[in-house]
C-alpha positions as CSV (number, residue, x, y, z in Angstrom):
1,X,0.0,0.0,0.0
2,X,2.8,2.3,0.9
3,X,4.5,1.8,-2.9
4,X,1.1,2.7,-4.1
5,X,1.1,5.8,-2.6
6,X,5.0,6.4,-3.3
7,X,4.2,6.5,-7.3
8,X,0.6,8.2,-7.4
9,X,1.4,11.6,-8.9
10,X,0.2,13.8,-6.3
11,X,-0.5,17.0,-8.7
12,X,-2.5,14.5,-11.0
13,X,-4.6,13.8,-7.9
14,X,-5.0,17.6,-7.1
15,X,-5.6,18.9,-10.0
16,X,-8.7,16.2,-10.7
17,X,-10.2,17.6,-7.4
18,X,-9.4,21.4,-8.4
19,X,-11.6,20.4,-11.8
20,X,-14.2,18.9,-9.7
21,X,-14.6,21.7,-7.1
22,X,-14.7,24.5,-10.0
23,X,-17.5,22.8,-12.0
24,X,-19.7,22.0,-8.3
25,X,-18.9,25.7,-7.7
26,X,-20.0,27.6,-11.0
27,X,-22.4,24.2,-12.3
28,X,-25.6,25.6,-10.0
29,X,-25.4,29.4,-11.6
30,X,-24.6,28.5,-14.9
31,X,-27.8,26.6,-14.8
32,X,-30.1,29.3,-13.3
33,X,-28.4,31.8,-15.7
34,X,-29.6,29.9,-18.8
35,X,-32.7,29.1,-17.3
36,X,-33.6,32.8,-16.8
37,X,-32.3,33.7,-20.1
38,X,-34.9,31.5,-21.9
39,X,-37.3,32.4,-19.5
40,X,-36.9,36.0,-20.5
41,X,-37.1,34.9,-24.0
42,X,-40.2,32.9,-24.0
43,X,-42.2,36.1,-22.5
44,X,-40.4,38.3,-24.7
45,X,-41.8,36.5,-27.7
46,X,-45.1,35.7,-26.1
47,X,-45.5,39.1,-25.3
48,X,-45.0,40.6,-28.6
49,X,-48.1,37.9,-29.9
């Protein structure tokens, strides 16, 4: 077990967890930005009918 852990790149591991943290961060308002966009978009256009 000790080996293992002796030639696991530890950046390689960091940097995978640095990926997942910034997508979990910015995934939720992403998401409620493009659903307000089309939002505003649909009563835009149904407005205008």
């Amino acid at each position: 077990m000790i080996l293992i852990n002796l030639l696991q790149d530890s950046t390689a591991n960091n940097s995978g967890y640095n990926i997942g943290y910034v997508i979990g961060k910015y995934l939720p308002f992403l998401t409620l930005a493009v659903i307000a966009y089309f939002l505003f978009r649909y009563f835009k256009n149904k407005s205008k009918q």
